[in-house]
C-alpha positions in Angstrom: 0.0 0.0 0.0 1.3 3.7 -1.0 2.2 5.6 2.2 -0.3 8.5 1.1 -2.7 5.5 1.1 -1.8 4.2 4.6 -2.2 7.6 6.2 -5.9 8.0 5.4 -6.3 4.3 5.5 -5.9 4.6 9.3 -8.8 7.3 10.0 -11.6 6.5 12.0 -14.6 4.9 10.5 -17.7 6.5 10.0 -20.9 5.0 9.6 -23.2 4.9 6.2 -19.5 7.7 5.0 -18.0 6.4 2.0 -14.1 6.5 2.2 -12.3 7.6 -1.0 -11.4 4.2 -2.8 -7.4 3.1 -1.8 -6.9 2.9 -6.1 -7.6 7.4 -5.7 -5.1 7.2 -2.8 -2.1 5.0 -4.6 -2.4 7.1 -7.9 -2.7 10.4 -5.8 0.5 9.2 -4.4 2.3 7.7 -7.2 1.6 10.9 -9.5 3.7 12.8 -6.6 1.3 15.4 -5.5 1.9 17.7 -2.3 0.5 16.5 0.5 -1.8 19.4 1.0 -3.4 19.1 -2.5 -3.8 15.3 -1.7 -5.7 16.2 1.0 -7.8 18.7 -0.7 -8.7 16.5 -3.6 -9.5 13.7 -0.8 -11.8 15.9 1.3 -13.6 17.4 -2.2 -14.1 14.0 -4.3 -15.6 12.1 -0.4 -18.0 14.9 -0.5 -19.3 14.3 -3.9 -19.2 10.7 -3.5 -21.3 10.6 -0.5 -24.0 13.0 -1.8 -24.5 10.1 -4.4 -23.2 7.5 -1.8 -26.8 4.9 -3.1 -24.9 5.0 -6.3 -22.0 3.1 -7.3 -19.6 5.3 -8.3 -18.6 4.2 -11.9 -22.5 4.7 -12.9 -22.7 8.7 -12.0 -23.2 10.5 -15.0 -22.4 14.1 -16.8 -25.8 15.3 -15.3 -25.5 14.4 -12.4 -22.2 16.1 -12.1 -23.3 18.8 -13.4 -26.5 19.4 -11.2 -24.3 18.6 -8.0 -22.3 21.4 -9.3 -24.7 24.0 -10.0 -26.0 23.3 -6.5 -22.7 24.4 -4.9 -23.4 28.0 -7.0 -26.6 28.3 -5.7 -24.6 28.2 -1.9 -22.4 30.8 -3.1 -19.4 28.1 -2.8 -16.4 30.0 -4.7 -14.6 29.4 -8.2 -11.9 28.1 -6.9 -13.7 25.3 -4.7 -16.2 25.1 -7.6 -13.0 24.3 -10.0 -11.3 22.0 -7.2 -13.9 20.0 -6.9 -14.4 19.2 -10.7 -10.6 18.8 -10.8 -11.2 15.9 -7.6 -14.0 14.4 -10.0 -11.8 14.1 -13.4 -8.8 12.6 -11.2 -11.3 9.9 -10.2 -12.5 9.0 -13.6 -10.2 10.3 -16.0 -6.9 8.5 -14.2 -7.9 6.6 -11.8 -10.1 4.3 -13.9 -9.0 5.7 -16.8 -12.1 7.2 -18.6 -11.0 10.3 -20.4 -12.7 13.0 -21.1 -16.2 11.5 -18.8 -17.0 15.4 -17.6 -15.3 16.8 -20.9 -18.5 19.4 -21.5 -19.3 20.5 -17.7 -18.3 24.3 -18.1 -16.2 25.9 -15.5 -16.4 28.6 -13.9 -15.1 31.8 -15.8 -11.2 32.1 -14.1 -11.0 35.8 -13.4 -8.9 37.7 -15.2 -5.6 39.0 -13.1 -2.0 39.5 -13.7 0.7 37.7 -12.3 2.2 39.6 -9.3 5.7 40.1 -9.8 9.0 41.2 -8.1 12.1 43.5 -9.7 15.5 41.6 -9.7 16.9 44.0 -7.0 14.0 42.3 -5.0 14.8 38.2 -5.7 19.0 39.4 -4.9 17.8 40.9 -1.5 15.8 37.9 -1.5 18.8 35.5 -1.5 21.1 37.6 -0.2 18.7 37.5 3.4 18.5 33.5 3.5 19.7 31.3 6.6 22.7 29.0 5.3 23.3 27.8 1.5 20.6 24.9 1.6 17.9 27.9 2.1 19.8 30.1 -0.8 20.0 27.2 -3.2 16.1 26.6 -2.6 15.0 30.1 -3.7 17.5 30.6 -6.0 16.4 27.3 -8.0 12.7 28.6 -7.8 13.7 31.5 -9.4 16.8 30.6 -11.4 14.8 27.8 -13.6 11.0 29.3 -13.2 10.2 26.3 -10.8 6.7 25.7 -9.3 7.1 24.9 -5.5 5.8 20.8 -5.9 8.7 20.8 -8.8 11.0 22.1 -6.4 10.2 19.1 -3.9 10.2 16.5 -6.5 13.7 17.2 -7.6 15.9 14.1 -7.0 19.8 14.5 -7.5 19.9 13.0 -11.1 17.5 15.5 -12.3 20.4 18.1 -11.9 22.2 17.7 -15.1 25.1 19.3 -15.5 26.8 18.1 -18.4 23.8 19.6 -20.2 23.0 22.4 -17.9 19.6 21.3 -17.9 17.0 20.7 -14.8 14.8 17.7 -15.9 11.2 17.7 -14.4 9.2 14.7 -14.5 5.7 14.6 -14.3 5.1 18.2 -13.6 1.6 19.8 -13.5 -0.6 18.1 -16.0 2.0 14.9 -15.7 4.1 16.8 -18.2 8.0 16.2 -18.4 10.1 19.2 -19.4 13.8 20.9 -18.9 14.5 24.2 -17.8 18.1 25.8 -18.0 20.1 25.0 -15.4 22.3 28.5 -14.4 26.0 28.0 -13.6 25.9 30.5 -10.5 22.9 28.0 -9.4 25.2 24.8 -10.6 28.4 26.4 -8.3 25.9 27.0 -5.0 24.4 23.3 -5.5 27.6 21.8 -5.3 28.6 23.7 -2.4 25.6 23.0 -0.7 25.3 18.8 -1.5 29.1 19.3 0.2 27.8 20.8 3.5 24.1 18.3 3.6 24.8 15.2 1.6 21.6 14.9 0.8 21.0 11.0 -0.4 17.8 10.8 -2.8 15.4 14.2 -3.1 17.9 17.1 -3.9 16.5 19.1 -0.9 15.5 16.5 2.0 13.7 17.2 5.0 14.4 15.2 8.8 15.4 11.5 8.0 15.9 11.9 4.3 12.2 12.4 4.0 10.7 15.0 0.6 11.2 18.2 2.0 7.7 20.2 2.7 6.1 22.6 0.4 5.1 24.7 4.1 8.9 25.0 4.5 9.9 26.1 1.0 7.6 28.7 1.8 8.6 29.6 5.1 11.9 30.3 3.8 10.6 32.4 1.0 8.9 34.6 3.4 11.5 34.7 6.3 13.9 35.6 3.7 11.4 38.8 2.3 10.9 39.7 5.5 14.6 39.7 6.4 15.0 42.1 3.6 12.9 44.5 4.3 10.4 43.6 1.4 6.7 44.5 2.5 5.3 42.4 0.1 3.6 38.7 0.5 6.2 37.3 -1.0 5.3 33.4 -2.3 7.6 30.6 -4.3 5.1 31.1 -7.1 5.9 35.2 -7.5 9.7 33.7 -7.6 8.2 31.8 -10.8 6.2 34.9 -12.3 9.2 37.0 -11.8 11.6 34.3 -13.7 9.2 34.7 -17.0 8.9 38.0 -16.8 12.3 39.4 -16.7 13.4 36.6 -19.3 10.3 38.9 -21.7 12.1 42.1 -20.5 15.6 41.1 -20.9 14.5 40.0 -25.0 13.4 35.8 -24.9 11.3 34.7 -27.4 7.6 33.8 -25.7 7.9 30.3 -27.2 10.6 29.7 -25.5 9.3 30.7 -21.9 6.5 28.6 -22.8 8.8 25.7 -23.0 10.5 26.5 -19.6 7.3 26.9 -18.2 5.9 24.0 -19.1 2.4 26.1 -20.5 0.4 23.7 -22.8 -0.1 27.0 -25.0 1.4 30.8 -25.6 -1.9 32.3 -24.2 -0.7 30.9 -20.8 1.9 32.7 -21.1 1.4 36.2 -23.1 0.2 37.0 -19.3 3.2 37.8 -19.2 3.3 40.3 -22.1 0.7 42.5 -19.7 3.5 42.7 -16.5 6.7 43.4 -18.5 7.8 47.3 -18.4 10.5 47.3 -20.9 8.1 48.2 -23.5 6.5 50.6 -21.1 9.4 52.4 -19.5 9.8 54.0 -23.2 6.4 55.9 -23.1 6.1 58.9 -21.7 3.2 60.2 -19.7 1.4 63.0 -21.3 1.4 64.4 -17.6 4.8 65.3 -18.3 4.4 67.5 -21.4 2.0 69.5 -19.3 3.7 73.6 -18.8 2.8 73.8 -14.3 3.8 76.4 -12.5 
């Protein structure tokens, strides 16, 4: 049994409550997801489940889906749960038993439309410069260095450093996609420095006992390390990762190719982008400025 299966396999049992199946737990586990979105998709697809719990779960169709949904907009439930919850629901039946495209037509809800918060590159330096010790620096400086989502971070094992190519290979990243991003020779220099000082044996960045490191921790670090710098901002991993793409648009890269570091199924993902970037910008000059004040 998976070890994300045996930690919800021990809960209490509840009467006439239908447990998530152990096949939703094992695949959850095998396809590497943080912990906290395991337990999110866990909580979500139980609830579903046990509003038809007189059904057998392979026999729940499109409508039904799509009634239970419109239900949870008529109690004001958010996008976001509203999308989570269909995402729990296509897990089930689209990779755990392997029935693609089942809920293909349900419509989503309409993702509002809002720009990428990003920092300047003064910021990330101040950033690094304010981490604890070198295992803490090579952690942010990865998530910004290669464009990394924090779960990528995690996930990294030592052979996916490669430096002969001075390449970062990600398996299975979101969507189960594998990509590379560049690996950067500053980064490269720090990591060796660091595997000196921890050793670490199988995950690239290991927490107590050689165990994954935690995605709460990456972001602690992030935040300590803002802080430390004097940076009012909420400062997350992922604004380390919005700030990558961006300056790589200011500084002259091709789109396509930040698409490919990205790991964005399409350009529209990441013309976002486009919308953030000043360099364009910073040459237009306020009319304000041609006004004659006293």
């Amino acid at each position: 049994m998976d070890h994300i299966a045996k930690l919800f396999h021990n809960r209490s049992k509840k009467e006439n409550y239908r447990f998530v199946p152990i096949s939703y737990l094992n695949k959850l586990g095998s396809k590497g997801y943080a912990f906290s979105t395991v337990k999110t998709y866990v909580s979500l697809f139980e609830k579903v489940s046990n509003h038809f719990k007189d059904d057998d779960l392979v026999s729940i169709d499109e409508q039904m889906i799509q009634d239970y949904l419109q239900g949870l907009v008529r109690i004001k439930k958010s996008d976001s749960y509203i999308n989570q919850m269909l995402n729990s629901i296509k897990f089930y039946y689209e990779v755990v038993e392997g029935m693609p495209n089942r809920f293909y037509s349900i419509d989503r809800p309409r993702k509002k439309s809002t720009l990428p918060k990003v920092i300047s590159m003064e910021e990330v330096q101040m950033i690094i410069e304010n981490t604890n010790n070198i295992k803490h620096r090579c952690i942010v400086s990865i998530l910004y260095s290669a464009g990394l989502r924090r779960q990528e971070v995690l996930n990294l094992k030592l052979e996916d450093i490669d430096s002969k190519r001075m390449v970062i290979r990600i398996n299975a990243g979101k969507g189960f996609k594998d990509r590379q991003t560049i690996l950067s020779k500053k980064v490269l220099l720090e990591l060796r420095e660091y595997y000196k000082q921890w050793k670490p044996k199988k995950y690239l960045f290991e927490g107590p006992k050689g165990f994954q490191y935690s995605g709460e921790s990456v972001s602690r670090i992030v935040k300590r390390a803002a802080k430390k710098a004097g940076i009012q901002k909420n400062i997350t991993p992922h604004i380390l990762r919005h700030s990558f793409a961006t300056h790589l648009l200011e500084n002259g890269t091709d789109l396509r190719y930040i698409q490919v570091l990205l790991g964005h199924g399409s350009t529209k993902t990441t013309e976002v982008y486009t919308h953030v970037a000043t360099n364009n910008i910073k040459g237009i000059q306020s009319p304000f400025d041609s006004l004659n004040l006293g």
